[in-house]
PyMOL Python script that loads the backbone (N, CA, C, O; Angstrom):
from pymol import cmd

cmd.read_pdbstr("""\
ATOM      1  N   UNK A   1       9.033  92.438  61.301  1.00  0.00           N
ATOM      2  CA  UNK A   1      10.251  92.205  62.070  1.00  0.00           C
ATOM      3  C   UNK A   1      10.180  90.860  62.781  1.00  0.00           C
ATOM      4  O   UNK A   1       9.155  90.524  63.372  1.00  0.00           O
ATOM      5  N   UNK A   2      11.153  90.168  62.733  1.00  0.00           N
ATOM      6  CA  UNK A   2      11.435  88.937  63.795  1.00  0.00           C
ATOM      7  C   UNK A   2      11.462  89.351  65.368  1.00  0.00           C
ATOM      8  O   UNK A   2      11.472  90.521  65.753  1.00  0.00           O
ATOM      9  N   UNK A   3      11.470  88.328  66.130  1.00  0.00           N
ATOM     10  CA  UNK A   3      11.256  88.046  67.466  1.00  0.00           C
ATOM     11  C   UNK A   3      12.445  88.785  68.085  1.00  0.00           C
ATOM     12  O   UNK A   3      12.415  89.465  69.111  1.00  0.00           O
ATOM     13  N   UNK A   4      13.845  88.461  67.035  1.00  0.00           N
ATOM     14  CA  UNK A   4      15.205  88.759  67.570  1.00  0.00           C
ATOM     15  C   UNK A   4      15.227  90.082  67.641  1.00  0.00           C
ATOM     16  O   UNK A   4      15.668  90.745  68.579  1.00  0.00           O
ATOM     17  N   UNK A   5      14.623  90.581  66.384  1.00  0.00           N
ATOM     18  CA  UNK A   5      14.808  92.403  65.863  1.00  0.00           C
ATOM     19  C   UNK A   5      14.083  92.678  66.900  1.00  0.00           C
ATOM     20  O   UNK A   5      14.668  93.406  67.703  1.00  0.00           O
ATOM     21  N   UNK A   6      12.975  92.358  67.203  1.00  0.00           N
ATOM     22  CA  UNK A   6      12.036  92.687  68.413  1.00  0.00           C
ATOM     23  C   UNK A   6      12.819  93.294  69.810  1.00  0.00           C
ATOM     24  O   UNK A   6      12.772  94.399  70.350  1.00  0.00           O
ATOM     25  N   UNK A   7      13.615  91.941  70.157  1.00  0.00           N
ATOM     26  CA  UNK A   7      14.271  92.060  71.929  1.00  0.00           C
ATOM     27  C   UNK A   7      15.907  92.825  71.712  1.00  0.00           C
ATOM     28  O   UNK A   7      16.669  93.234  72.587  1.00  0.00           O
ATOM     29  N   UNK A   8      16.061  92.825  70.367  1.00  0.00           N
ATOM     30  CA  UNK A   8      17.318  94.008  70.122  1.00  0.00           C
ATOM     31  C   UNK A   8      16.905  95.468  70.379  1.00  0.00           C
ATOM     32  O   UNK A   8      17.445  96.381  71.004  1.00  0.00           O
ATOM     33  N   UNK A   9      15.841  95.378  69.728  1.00  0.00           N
ATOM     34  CA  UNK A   9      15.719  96.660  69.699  1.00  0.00           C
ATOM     35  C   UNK A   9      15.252  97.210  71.358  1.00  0.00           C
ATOM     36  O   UNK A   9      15.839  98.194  71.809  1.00  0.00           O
ATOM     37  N   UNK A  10      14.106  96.463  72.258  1.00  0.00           N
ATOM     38  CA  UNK A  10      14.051  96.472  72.700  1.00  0.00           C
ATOM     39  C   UNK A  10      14.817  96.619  74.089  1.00  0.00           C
ATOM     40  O   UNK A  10      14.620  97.332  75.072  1.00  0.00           O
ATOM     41  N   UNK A  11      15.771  95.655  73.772  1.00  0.00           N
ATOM     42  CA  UNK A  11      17.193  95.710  74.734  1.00  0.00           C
ATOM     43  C   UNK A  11      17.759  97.268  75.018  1.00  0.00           C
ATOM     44  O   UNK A  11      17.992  97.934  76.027  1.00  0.00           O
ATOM     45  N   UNK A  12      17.832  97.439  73.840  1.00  0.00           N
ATOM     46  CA  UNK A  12      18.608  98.871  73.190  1.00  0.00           C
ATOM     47  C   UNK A  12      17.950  99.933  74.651  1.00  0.00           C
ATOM     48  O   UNK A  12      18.642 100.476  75.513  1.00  0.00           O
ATOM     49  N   UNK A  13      16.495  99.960  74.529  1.00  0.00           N
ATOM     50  CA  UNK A  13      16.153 100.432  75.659  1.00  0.00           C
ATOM     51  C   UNK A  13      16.550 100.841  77.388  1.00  0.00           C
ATOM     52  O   UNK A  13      16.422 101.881  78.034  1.00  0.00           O
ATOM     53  N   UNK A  14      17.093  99.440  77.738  1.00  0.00           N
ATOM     54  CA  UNK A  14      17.355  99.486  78.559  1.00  0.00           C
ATOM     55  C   UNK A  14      15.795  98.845  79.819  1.00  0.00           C
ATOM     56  O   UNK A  14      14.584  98.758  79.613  1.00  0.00           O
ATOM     57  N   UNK A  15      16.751  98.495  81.189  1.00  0.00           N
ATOM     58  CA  UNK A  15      15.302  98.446  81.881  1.00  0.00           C
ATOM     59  C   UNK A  15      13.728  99.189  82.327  1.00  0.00           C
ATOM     60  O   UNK A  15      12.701  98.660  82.750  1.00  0.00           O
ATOM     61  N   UNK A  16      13.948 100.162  82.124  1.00  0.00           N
ATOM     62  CA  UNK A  16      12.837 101.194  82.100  1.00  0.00           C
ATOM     63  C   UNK A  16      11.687 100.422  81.493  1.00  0.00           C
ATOM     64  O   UNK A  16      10.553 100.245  81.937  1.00  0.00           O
ATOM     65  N   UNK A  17      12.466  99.843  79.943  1.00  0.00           N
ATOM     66  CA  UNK A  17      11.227  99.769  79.283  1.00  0.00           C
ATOM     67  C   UNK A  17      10.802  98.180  79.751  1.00  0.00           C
ATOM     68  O   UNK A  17      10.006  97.613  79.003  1.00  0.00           O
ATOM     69  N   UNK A  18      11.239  97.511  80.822  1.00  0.00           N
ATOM     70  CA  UNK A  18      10.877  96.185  80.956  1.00  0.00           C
ATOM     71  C   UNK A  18       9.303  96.203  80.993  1.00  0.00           C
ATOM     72  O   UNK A  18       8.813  95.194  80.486  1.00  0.00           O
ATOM     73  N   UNK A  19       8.459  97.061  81.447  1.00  0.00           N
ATOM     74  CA  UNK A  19       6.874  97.288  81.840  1.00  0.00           C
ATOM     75  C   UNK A  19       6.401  97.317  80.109  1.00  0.00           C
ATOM     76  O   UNK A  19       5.908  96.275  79.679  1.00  0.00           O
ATOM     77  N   UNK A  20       6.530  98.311  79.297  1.00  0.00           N
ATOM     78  CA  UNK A  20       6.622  98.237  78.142  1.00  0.00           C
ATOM     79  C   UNK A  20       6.760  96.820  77.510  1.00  0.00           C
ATOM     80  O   UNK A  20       5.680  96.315  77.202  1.00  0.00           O
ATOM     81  N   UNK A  21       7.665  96.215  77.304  1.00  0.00           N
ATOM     82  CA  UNK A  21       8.362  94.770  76.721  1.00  0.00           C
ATOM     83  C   UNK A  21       6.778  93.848  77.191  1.00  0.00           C
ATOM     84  O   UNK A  21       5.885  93.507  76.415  1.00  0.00           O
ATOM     85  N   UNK A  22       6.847  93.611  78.791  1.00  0.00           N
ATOM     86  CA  UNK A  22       5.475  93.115  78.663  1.00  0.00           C
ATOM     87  C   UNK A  22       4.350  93.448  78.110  1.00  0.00           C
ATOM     88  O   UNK A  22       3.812  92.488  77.558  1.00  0.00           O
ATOM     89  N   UNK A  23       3.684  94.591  78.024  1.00  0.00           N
ATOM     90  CA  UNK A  23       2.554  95.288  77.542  1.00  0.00           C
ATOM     91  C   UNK A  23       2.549  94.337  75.960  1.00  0.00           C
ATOM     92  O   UNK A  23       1.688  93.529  75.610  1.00  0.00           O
ATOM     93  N   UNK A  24       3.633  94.696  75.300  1.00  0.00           N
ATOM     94  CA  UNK A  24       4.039  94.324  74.216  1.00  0.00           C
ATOM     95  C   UNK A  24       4.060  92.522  74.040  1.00  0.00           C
ATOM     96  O   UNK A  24       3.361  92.066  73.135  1.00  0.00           O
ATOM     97  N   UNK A  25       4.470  92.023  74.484  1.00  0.00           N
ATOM     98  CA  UNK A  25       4.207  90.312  75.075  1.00  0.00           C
ATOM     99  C   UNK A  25       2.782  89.894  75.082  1.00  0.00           C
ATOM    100  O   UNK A  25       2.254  88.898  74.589  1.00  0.00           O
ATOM    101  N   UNK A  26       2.262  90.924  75.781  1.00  0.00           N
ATOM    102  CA  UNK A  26       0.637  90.272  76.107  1.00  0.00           C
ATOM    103  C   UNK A  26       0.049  90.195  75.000  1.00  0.00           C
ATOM    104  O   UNK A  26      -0.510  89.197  74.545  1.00  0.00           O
ATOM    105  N   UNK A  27       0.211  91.952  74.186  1.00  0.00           N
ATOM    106  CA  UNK A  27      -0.295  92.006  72.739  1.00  0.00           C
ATOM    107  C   UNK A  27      -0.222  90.619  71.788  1.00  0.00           C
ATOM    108  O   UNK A  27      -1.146  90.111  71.154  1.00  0.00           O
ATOM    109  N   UNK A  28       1.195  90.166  71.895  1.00  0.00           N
ATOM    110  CA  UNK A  28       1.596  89.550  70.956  1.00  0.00           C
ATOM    111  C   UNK A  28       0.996  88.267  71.292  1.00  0.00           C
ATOM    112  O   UNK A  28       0.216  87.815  70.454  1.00  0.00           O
ATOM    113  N   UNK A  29       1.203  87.589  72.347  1.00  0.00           N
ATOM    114  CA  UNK A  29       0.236  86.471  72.642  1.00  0.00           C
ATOM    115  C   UNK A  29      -1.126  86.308  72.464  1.00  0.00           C
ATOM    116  O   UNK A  29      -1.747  85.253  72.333  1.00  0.00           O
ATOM    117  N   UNK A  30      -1.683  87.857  72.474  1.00  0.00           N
ATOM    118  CA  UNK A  30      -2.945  87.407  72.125  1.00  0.00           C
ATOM    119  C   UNK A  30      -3.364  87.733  70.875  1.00  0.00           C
ATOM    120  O   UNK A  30      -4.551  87.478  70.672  1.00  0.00           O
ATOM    121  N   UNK A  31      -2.824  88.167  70.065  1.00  0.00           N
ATOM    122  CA  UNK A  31      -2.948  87.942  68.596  1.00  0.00           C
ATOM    123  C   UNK A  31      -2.560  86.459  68.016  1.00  0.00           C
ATOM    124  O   UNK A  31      -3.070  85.937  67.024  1.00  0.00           O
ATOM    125  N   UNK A  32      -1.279  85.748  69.075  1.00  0.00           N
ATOM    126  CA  UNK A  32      -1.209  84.336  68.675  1.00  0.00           C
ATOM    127  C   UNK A  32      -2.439  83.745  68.936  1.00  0.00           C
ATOM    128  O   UNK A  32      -2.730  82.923  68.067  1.00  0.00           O
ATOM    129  N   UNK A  33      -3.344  83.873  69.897  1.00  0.00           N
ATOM    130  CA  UNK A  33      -4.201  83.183  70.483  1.00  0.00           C
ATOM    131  C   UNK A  33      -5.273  83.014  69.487  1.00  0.00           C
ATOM    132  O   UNK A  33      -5.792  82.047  68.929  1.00  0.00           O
ATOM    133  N   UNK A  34      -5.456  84.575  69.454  1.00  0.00           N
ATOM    134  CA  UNK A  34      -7.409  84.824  68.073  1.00  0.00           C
ATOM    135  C   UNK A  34      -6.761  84.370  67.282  1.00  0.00           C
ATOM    136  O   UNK A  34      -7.803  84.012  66.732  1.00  0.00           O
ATOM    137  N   UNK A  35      -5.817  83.911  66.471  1.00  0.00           N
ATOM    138  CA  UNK A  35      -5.633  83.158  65.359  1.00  0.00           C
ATOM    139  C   UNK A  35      -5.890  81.701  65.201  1.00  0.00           C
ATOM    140  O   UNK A  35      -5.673  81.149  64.123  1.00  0.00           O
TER     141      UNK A  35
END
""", "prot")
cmd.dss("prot")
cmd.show_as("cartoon", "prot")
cmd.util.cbc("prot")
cmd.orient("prot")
């Protein structure tokens, strides 16, 4: 999935899941990183 499909879907959520969205951010940065 793209970045966009990512924060759509995400959106879809609502704020609740803003704590989530980060968790998810950190992941993703640091898989950019070890690469």
């Amino acid at each position: 999935m793209t970045w966009t499909e990512k924060l759509l879907i995400i959106m879809q959520f609502g704020r609740r899941s803003l704590v989530n969205f980060w968790i998810f951010l950190e992941q993703e940065v640091h898989q950019i990183l070890m690469i």
